[in-house]
VOPAGU-2260 file (C-alpha; in pm, 1 decimal, decimal comma):
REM VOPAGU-2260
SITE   aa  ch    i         X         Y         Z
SITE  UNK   A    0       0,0       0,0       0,0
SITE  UNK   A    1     126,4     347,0     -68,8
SITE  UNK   A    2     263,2     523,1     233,5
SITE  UNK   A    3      14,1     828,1     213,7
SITE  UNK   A    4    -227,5     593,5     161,8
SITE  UNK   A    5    -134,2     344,8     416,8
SITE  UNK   A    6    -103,7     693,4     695,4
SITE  UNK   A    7    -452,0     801,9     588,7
SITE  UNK   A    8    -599,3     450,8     635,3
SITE  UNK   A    9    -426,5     407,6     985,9
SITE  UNK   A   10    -510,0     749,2    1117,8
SITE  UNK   A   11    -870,2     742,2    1064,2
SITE  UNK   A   12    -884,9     369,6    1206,6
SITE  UNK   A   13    -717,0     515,1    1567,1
SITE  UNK   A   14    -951,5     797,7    1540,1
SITE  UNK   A   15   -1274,7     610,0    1518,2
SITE  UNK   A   16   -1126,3     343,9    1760,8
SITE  UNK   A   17   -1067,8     607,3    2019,1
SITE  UNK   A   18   -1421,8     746,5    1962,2
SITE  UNK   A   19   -1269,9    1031,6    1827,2
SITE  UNK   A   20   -1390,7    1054,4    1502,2
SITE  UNK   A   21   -1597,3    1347,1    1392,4
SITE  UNK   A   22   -1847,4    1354,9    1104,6
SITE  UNK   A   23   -2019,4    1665,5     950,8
SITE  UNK   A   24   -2433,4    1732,4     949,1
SITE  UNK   A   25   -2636,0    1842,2     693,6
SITE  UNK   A   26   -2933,9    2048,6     802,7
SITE  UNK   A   27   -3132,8    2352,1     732,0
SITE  UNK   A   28   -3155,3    2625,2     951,8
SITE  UNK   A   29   -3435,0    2885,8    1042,2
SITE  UNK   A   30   -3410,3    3177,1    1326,5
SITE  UNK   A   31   -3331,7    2963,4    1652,0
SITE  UNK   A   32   -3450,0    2655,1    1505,9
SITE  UNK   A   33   -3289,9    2386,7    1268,4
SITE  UNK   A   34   -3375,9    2092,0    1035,3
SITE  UNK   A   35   -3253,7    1745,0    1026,2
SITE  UNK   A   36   -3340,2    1480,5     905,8
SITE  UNK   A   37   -3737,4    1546,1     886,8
SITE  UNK   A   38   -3681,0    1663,4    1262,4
SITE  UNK   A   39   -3723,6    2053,3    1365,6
SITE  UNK   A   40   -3472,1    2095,6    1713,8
SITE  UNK   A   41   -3373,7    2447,8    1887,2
SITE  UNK   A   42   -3054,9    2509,4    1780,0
SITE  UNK   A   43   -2766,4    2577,4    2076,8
SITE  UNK   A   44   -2512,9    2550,3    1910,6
SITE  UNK   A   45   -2480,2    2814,1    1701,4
SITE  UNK   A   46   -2209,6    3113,6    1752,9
SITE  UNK   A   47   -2465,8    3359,5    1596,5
SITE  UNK   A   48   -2486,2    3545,4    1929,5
SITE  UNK   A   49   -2693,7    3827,7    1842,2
SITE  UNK   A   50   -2926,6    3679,1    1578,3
SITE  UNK   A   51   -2800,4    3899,7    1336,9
SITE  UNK   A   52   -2734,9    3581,4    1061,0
SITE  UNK   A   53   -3082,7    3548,6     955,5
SITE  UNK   A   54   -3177,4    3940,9    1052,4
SITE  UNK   A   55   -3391,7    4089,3     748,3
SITE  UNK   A   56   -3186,7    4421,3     771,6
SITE  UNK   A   57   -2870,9    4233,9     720,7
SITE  UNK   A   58   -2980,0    4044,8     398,3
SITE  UNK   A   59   -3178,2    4353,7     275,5
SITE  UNK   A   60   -2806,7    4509,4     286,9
SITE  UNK   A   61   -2649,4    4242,7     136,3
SITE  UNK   A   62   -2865,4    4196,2    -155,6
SITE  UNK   A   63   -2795,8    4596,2    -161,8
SITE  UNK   A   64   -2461,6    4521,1    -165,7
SITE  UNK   A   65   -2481,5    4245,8    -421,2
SITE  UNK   A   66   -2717,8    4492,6    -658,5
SITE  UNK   A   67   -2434,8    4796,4    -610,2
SITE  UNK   A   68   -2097,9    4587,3    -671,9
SITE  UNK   A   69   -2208,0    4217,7    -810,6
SITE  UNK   A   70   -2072,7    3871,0    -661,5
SITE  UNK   A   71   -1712,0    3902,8    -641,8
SITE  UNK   A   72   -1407,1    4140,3    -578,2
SITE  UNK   A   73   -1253,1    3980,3    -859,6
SITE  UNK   A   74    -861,7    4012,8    -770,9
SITE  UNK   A   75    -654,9    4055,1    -423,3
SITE  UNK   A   76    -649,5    4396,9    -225,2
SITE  UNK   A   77    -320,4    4494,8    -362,6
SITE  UNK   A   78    -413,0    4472,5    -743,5
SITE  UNK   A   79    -805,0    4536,6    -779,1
SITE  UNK   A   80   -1012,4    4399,4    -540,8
SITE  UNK   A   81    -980,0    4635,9    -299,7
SITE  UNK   A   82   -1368,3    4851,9    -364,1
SITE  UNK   A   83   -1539,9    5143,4    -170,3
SITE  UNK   A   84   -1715,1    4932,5      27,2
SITE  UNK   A   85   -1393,9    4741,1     182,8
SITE  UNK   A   86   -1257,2    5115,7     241,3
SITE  UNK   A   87   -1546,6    5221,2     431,5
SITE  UNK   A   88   -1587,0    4893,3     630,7
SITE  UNK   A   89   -1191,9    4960,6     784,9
SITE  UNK   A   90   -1270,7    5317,1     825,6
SITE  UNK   A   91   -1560,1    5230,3    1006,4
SITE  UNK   A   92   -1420,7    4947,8    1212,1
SITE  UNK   A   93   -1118,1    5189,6    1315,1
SITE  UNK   A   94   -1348,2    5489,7    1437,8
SITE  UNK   A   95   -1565,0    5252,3    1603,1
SITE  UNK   A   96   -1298,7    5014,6    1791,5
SITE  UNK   A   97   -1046,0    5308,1    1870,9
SITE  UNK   A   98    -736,1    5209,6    1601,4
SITE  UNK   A   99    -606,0    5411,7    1329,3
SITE  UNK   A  100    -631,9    5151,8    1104,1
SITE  UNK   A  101    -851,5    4818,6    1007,2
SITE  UNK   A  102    -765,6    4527,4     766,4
SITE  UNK   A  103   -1000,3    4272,1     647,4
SITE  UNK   A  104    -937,2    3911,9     611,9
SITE  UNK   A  105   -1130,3    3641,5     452,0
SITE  UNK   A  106   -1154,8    3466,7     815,3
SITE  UNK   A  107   -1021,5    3497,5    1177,3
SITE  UNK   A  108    -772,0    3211,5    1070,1
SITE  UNK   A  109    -653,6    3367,7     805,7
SITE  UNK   A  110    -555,6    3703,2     976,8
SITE  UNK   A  111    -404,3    3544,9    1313,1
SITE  UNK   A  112    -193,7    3339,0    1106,6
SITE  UNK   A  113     -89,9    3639,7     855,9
SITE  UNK   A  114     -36,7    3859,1    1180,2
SITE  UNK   A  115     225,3    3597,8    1405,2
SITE  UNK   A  116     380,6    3467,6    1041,9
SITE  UNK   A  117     441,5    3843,2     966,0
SITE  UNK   A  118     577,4    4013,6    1266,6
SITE  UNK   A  119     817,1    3741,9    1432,6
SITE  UNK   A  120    1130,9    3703,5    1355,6
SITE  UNK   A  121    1392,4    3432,8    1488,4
SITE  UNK   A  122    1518,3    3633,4    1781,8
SITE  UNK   A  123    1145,2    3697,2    1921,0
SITE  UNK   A  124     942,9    3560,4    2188,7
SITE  UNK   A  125     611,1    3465,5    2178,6
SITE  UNK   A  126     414,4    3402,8    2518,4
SITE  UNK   A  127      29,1    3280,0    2465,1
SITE  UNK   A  128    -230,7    3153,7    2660,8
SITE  UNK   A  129    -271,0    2759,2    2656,8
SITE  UNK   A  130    -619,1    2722,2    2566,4
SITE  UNK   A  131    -583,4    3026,5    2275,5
SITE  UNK   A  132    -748,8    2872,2    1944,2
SITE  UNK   A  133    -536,5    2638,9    1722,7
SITE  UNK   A  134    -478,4    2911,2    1475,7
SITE  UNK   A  135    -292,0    3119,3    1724,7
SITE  UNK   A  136    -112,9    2779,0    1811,3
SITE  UNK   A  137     -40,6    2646,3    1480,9
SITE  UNK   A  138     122,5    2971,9    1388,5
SITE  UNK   A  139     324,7    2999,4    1715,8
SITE  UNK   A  140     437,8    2672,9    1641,8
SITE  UNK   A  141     580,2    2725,9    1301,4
SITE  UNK   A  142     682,3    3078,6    1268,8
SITE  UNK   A  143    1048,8    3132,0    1367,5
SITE  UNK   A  144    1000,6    3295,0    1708,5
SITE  UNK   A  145    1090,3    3095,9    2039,1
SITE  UNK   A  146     736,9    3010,3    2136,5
SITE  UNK   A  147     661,9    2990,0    2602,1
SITE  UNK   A  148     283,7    2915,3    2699,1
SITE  UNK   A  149     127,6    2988,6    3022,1
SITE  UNK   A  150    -113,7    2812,0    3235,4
SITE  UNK   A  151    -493,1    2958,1    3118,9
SITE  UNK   A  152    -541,7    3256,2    3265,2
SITE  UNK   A  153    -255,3    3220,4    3489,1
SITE  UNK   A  154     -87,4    3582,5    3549,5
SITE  UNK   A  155     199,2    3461,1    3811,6
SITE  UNK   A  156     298,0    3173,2    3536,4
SITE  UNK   A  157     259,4    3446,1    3266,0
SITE  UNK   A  158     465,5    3705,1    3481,8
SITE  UNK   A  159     752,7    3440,1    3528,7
SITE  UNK   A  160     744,6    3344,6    3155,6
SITE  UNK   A  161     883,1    3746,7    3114,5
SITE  UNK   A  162    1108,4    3759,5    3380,3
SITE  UNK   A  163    1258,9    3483,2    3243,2
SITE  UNK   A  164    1292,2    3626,5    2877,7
SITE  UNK   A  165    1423,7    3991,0    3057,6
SITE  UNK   A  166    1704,4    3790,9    3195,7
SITE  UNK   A  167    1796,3    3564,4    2901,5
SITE  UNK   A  168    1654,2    3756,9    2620,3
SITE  UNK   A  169    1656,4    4112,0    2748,6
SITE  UNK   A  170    1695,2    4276,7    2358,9
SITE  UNK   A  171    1443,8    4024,7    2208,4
SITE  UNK   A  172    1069,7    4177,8    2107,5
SITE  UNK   A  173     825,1    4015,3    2335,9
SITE  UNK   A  174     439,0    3948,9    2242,1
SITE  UNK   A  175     179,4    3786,5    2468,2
SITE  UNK   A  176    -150,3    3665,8    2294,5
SITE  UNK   A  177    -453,6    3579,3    2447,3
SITE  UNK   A  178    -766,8    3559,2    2344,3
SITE  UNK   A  179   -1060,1    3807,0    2513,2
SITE  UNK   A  180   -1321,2    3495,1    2554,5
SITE  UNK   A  181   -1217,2    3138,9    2544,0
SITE  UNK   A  182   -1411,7    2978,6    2291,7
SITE  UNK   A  183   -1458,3    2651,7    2402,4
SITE  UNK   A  184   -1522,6    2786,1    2778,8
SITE  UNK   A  185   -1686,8    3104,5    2757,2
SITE  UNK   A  186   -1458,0    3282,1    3042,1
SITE  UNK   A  187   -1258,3    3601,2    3007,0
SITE  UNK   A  188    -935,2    3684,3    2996,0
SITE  UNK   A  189    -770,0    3887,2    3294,7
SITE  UNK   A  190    -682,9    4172,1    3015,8
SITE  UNK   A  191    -607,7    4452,2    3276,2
SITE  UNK   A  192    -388,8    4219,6    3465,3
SITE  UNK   A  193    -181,0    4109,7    3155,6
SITE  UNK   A  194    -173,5    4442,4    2989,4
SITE  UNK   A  195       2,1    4557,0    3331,4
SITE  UNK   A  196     253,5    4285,8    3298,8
SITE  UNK   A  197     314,0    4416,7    2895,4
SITE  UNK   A  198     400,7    4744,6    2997,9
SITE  UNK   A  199     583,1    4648,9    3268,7
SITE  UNK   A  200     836,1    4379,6    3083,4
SITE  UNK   A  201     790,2    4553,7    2718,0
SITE  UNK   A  202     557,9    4364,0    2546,9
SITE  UNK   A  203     315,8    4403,0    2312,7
SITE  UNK   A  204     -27,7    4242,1    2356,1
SITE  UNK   A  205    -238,3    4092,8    2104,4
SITE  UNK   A  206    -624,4    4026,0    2162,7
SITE  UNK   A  207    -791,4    3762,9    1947,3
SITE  UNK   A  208   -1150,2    3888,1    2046,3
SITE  UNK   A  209   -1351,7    3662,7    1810,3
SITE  UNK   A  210   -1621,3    3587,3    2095,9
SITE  UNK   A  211   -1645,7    3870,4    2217,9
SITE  UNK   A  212   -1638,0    4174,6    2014,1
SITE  UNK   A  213   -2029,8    4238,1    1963,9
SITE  UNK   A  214   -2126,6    4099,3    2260,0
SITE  UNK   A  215   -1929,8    4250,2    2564,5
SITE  UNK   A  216   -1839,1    4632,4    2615,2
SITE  UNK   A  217   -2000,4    4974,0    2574,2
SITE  UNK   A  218   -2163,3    4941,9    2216,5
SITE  UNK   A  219   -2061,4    4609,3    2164,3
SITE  UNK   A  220   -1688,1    4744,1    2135,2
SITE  UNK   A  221   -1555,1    4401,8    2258,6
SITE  UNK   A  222   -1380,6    4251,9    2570,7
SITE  UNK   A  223   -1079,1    4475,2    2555,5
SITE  UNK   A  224   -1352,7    4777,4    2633,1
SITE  UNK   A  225   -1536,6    4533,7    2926,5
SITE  UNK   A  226   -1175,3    4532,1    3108,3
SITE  UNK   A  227   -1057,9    4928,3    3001,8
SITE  UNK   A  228    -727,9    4827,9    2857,8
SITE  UNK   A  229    -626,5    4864,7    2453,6
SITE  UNK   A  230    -469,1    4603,0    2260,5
SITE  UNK   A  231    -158,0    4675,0    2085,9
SITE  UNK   A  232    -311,9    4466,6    1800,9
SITE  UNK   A  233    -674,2    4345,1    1818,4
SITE  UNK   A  234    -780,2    4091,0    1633,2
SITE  UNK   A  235   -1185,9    4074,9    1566,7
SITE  UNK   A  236   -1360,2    3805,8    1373,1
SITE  UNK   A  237   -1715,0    3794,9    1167,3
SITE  UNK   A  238   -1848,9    3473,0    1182,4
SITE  UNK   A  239   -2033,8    3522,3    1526,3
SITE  UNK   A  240   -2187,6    3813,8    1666,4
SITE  UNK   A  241   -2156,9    4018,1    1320,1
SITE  UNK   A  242   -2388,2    3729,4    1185,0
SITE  UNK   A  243   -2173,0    3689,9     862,2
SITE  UNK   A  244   -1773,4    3563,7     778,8
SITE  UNK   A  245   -1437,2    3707,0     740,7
SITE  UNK   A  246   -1202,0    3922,7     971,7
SITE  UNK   A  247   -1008,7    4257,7    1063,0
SITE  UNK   A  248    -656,4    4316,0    1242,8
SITE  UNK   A  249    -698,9    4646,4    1376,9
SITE  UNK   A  250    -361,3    4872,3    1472,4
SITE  UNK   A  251    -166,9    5166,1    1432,9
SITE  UNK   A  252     -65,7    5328,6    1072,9
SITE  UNK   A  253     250,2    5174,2    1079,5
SITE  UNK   A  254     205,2    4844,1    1173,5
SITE  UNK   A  255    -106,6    4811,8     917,3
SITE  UNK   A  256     129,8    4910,1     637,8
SITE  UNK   A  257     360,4    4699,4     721,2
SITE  UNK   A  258     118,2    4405,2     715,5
SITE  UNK   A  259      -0,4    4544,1     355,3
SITE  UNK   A  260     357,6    4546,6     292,9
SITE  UNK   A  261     466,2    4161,2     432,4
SITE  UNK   A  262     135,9    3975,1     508,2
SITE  UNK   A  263     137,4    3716,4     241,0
SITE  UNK   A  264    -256,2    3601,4     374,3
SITE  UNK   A  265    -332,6    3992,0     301,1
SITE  UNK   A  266    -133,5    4028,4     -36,2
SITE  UNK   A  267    -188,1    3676,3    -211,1
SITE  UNK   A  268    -596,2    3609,3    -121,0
SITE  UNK   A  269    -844,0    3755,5    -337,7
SITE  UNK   A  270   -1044,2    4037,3    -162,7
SITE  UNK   A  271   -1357,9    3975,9      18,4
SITE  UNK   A  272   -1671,7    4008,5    -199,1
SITE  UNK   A  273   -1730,4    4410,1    -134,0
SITE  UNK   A  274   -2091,5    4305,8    -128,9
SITE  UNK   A  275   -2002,6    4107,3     177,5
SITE  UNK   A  276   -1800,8    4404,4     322,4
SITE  UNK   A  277   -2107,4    4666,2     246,4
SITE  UNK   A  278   -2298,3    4376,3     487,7
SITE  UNK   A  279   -2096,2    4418,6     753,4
SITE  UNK   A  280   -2114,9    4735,0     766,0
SITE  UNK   A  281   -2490,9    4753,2     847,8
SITE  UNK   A  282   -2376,7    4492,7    1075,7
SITE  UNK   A  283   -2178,3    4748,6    1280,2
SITE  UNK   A  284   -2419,0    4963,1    1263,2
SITE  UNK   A  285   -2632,7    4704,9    1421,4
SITE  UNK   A  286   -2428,5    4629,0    1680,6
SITE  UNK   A  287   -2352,9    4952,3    1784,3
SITE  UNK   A  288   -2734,4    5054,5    1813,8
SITE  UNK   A  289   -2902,1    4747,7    1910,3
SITE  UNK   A  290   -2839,1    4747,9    2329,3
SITE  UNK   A  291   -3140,8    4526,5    2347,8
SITE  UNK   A  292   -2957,7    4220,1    2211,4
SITE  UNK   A  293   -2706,2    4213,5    2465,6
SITE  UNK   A  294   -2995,1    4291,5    2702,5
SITE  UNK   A  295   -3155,7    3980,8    2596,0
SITE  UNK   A  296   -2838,9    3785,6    2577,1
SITE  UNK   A  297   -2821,9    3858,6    2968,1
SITE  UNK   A  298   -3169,1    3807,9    3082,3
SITE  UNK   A  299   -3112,3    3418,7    2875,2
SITE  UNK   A  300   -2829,0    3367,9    3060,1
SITE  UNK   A  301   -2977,7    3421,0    3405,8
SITE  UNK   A  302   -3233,7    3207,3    3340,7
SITE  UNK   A  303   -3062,4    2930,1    3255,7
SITE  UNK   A  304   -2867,7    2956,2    3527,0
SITE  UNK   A  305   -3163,3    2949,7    3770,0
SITE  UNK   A  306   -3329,7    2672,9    3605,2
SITE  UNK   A  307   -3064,1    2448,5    3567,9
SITE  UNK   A  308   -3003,5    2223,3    3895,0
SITE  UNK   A  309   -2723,1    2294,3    4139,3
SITE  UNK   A  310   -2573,9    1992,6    4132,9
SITE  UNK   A  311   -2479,5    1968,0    3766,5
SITE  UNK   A  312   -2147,9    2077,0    3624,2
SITE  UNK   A  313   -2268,9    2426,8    3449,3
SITE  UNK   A  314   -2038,8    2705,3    3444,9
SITE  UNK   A  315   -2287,5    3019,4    3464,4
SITE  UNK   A  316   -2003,0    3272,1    3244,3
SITE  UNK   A  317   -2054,1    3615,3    3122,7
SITE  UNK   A  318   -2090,2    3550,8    2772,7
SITE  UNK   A  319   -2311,7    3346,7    2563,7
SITE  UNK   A  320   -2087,5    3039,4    2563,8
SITE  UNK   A  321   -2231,8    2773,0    2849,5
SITE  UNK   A  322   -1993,1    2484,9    2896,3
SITE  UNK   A  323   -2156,6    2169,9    3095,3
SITE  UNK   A  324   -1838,6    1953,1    3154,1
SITE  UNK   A  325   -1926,0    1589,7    3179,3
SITE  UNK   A  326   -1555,0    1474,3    3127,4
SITE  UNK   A  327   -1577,9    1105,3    2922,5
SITE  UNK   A  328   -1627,7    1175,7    2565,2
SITE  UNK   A  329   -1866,3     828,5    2495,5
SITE  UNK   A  330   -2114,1    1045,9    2809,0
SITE  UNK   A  331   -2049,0    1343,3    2634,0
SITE  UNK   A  332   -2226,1    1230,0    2289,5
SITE  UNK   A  333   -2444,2    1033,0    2462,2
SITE  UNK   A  334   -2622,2    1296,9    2635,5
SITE  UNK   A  335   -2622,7    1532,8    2303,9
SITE  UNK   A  336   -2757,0    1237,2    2169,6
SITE  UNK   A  337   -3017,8    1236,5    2427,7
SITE  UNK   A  338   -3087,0    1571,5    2404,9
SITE  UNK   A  339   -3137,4    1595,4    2023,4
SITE  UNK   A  340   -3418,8    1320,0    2107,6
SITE  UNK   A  341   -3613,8    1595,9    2318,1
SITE  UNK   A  342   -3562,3    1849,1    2037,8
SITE  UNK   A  343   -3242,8    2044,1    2142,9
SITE  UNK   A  344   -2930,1    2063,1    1953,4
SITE  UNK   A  345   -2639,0    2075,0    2118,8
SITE  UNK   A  346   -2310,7    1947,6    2008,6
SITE  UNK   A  347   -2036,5    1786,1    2251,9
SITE  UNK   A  348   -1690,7    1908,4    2191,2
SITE  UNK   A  349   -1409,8    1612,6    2269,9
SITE  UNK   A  350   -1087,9    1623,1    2279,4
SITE  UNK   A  351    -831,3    1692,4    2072,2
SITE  UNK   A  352   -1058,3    1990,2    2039,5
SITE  UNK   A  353   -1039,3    2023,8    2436,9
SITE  UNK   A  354    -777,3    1859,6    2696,1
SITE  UNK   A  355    -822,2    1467,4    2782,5
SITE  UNK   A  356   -1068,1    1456,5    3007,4
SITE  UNK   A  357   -1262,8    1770,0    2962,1
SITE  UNK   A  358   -1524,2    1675,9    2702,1
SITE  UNK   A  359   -1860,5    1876,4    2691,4
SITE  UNK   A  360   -2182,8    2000,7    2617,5
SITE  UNK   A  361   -2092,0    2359,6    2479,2
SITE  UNK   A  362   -2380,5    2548,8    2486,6
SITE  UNK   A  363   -2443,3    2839,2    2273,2
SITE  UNK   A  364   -2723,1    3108,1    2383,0
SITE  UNK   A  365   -2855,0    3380,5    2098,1
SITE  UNK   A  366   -3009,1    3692,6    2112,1
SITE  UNK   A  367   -3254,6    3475,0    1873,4
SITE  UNK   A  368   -3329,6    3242,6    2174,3
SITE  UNK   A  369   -3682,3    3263,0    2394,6
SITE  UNK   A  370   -3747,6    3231,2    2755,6
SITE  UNK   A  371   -3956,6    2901,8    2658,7
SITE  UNK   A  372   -3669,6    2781,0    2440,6
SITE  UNK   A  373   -3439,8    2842,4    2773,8
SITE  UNK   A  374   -3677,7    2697,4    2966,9
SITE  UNK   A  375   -3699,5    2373,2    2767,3
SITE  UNK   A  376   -3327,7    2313,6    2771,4
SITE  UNK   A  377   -3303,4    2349,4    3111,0
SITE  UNK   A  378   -3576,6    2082,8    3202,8
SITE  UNK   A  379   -3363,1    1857,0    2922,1
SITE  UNK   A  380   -3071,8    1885,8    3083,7
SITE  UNK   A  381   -3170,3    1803,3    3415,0
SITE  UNK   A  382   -3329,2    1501,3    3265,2
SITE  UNK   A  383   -3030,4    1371,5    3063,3
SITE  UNK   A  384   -2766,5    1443,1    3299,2
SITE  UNK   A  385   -3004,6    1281,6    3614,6
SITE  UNK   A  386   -3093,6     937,5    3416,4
């Protein structure tokens, strides 16, 4: 047998013997609610925080969009895909989030990978969070810089990590990354803390804020706002609370043209359909004006809480992200199993996706979501979980 062939047999034989193995689902969605199969279930797993995927407004703008500047950009930013509507999207994102400048991305993997792969060099140090996403990780891992990781949310292991480069690496540029809300557990990061330990040891700090820019801070203006602290570099994706796809790097003049300059993700990827980009931009809008989202978001969030019963693992966070640790992966998809048979989706996240030992119920609250939809996962979790 060939070797690639023989490696892609073997691999996917260990995953599915290790229960491991992971399988896509096709379905139909509608508001809160999806399709599968023939069977209608309230979706809660969705990362479509504020509802704003299926909000009229939004696809009455992009159909604008699509009427004003047709399907495609046709060509990358640097030659001629780079339209009105991408300009006024940055400009927008900029004045809104505090930064001089705003890039866009075709997706929050693209543009964390184009940021780490463009600004370290061999001599740097790179400090991130353990539990940042795997696109932060995979970059760390094979750009050029000396990569150190901290224990999650950990400030004295983070605070040693720099001591320890000011002694051995005292002329070396220094960047911490952490992301403002940990995707898979819906908890914050201690941004005021680490942005004290930047300044203090020299570092610049760079906020992947994917989960929570839309949902947390005045406006919607994203977790770096909620703790009073600004990002050297913030990273902000659009595939949750702006109820669409792609991705910005926002930063000062300089460091945005040297991204333009070096960022082969930026230079070498056609453009983002400007109809897309004139989308998002009624999607900021949205954001910014639409307090009773978050409101709502809130309200959900307490009451699922409240209804769920004491004794079960559910970590009550400040965000829409609900993780219900059950720990053994074959429980895990059992009890989303069980749950889909009541009419709720949620989906169990196992490892490698998170540590051994850790699997979940990750469940995902929208501004889409009712009290009686709250109310019915609660009683179905305190079923499942109590058989």
């Amino acid at each position: 047998m060939p070797r690639f062939k023989h490696r892609i047999t073997q691999a996917l034989s260990d995953r599915k013997t290790q229960g491991l193995y992971r399988q896509r689902t096709r379905l139909d969605r509608h508001q809160q609610m999806i399709d599968c199969q023939g069977e209608s279930l309230v979706n809660f797993s969705s990362n479509d925080y504020l509802g704003l995927a299926q909000e009229p407004a939004l696809i009455a703008a992009w159909q604008q969009g699509l009427s004003l500047y047709g399907t495609g950009s046709g060509a990358s930013p640097l030659v001629t895909g780079f339209h009105s509507a991408h300009h006024e999207l940055e400009t927008q994102l900029a004045d809104w989030l505090g930064y001089d400048r705003a890039l866009l991305f075709n997706s929050g993997f693209s543009a964390n990978q184009a940021l780490l792969f463009t600004m370290l060099e061999k001599e740097d140090v790179l400090i991130q969070d353990k539990l940042n996403h795997a696109s932060l990780m995979e970059a760390g891992m094979l750009s050029p810089a000396t990569m150190r990781r901290f224990a999650h949310n950990n400030m004295t292991a983070l605070e040693r990590i720099l001591l320890r480069s000011d002694q051995q690496s005292p002329e070396s540029a220094r960047m911490v990354v952490t992301e403002g809300v940990f995707s898979m557990d819906g908890d914050l990061s201690p941004l005021a803390d680490i942005k004290r330990l930047c300044v203090n040891h020299h570092s610049w700090l760079v906020v992947d804020d994917a989960h929570g820019c839309g949902v947390l801070g005045e406006q919607g203006s994203g977790s770096c706002d909620h703790a009073g602290v600004k990002a050297d570099v913030l990273i902000v994706t659009f595939g949750k609370a702006f109820g669409l796809q792609g991705a910005a790097v926002l930063c000062d003049e300089e460091t945005a043209e040297y991204l333009v300059q070096f960022a082969r993700h930026f230079i070498y990827s056609t453009a983002m359909p400007p109809a897309q980009a004139f989308a998002l931009s009624k999607a900021c809008s949205l954001i910014r004006a639409d307090q009773w989202r978050r409101d709502k978001l809130q309200d959900l969030g307490d009451r699922l809480a409240e209804r769920i019963a004491p004794d079960i693992d559910f970590v009550a966070t400040q965000t829409p992200i609900k993780p219900l640790i059950i720990g053994d992966s074959d429980k895990t998809m059992a009890a989303s199993q069980a749950l889909k048979d009541r009419g709720i989706w949620v989906s169990a996240i196992r490892p490698p996706t998170v540590p051994a030992n850790s699997a979940r119920l990750r469940i995902t609250l929208t501004a889409a979501h009712s009290r009686a939809d709250i109310d019915k996962l609660a009683t179905a979790i305190n079923e499942v979980i109590h058989d």
